[in-house]
N, C-alpha and C positions, 0 to 999 in steps of 0.2 A: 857272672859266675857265682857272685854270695848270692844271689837266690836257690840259685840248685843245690847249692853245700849246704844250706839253712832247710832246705824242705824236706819234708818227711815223705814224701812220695817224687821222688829227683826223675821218676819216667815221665810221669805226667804236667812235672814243672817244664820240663827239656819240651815237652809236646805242646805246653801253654804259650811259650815263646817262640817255638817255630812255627808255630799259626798265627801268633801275633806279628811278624815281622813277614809274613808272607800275605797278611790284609785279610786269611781265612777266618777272622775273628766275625760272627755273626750269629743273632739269637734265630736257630731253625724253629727253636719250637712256638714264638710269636705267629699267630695266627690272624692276618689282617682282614682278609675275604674270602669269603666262602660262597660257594656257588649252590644256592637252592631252590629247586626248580625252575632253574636256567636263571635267574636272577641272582647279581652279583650282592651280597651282604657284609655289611659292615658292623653296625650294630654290634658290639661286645655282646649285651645281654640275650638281643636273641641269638649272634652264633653259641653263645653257652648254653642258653636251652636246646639247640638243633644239637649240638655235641649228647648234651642228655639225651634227649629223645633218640636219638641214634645210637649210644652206647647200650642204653638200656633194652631195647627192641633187638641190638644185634644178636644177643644171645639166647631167643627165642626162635628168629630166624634159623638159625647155626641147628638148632634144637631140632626145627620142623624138619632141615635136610637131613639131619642124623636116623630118622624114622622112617626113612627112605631106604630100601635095598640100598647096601655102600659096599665096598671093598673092604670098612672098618668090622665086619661082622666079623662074630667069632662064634663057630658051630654053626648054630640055626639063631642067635640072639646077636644084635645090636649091643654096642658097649652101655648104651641107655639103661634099655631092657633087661642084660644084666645086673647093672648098679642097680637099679630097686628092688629086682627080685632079692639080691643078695641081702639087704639091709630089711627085709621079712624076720630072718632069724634074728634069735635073741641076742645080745652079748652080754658075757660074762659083767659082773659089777666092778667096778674101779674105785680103788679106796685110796685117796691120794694124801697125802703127807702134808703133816704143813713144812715153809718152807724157813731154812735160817735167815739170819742177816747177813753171814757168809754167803750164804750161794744166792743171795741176791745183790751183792756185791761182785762178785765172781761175774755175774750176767751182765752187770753193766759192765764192768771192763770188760766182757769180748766184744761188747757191739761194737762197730766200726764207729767213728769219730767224723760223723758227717753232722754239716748245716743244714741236711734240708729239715726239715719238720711237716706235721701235720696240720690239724686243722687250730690248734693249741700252741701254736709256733715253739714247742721245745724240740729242739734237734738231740740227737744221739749225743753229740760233742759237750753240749751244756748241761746233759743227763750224768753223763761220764765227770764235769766238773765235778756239780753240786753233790754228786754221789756220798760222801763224807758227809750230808747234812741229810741226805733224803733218804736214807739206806733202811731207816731204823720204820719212818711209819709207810714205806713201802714193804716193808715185811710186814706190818700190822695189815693193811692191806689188803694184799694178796692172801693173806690166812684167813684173812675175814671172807673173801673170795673161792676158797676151798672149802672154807666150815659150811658154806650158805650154798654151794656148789652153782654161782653167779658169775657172768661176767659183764661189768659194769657197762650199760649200753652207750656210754659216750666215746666208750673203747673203740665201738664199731665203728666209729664215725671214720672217712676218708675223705682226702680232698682229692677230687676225682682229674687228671690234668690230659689235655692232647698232644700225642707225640705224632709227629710227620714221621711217616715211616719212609713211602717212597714214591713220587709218580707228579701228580698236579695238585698243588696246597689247597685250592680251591674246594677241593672234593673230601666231603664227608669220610668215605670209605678209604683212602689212605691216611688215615689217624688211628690210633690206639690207643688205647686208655689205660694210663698208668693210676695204681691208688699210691695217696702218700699216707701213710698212718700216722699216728700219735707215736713217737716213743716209748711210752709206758706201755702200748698194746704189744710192740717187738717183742720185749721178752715173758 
């Protein structure tokens, strides 16, 4: 009972405990063997390169059927064929502000107070700590990042992970691909 009165999220401790005492406790997203071309695999490193190779191809795929007469049309254009025509015309210029140490304070307290992290292992929770030490040259920063109109390329970076969505683990094609960012790219 002092766990759920101590926790900050009392649905989810309530949910943690009753899966724990019903045995439901088990890592889904653990990925042991993978089935490719018809051979069973185990191997971590190559199922993470078939994870790649398959994440990265599926969106090209997705791409060729969209080129295809769909039901997704709209007029006589494809949602495709629209989005590039549309990004033809010019847009207006954006002149953007540098920003305080207020409202880069502000940004860290709304982000949610999680552990997970990036590829940098800082989670949002340790962001939100340190925030009272970090606040000042993450506004230098970020302004340096407006003035130069840059965004730093290690921002980009994700750690790309497989989620079981639903059907036989085995199989490529029931996985989805979560990215986990950096903290600092959030806000």
């Amino acid at each position: 009972m002092d766990k759920i009165k101590k926790a900050s999220n009392k649905n989810k401790t309530i949910w943690n405990i009753i899966n724990l005492e019903s045995n439901k406790t088990c890592n889904t997203n653990k990925v042991n063997t993978l089935n490719i071309n018809g051979f069973p695999m185990s191997d971590c490193q190559k199922m993470a390169n078939e994870f790649n190779k398959y994440f990265s191809t599926i969106a090209k795929s997705i791409n060729t059927k969209q080129n295809k007469p769909s039901p997704n049309i709209v007029g006589n254009y494809t949602p495709l064929y629209y989005l590039t025509q549309s990004l033809k015309n010019l847009f207006p210029n954006i002149n953007l502000k540098s920003v305080s140490t207020n409202e880069i304070k502000n940004i860290i307290k709304s982000l949610k107070p999680k552990n997970s992290s990036g590829y940098d292992g800082i989670s949002t929770k340790l962001l939100k700590i340190s925030s009272p030490f970090i606040t000042s040259p993450l506004n230098h920063i970020c302004n340096k990042c407006i003035s130069s109109g840059t965004f730093p390329d290690r921002l980009k970076y994700a750690v790309v992970k497989p989620i079981f969505k639903k059907g036989d683990k085995t199989k490529l094609l029931n996985y989805r691909p979560i990215s986990m960012l950096s903290s600092f790219a959030k806000y």
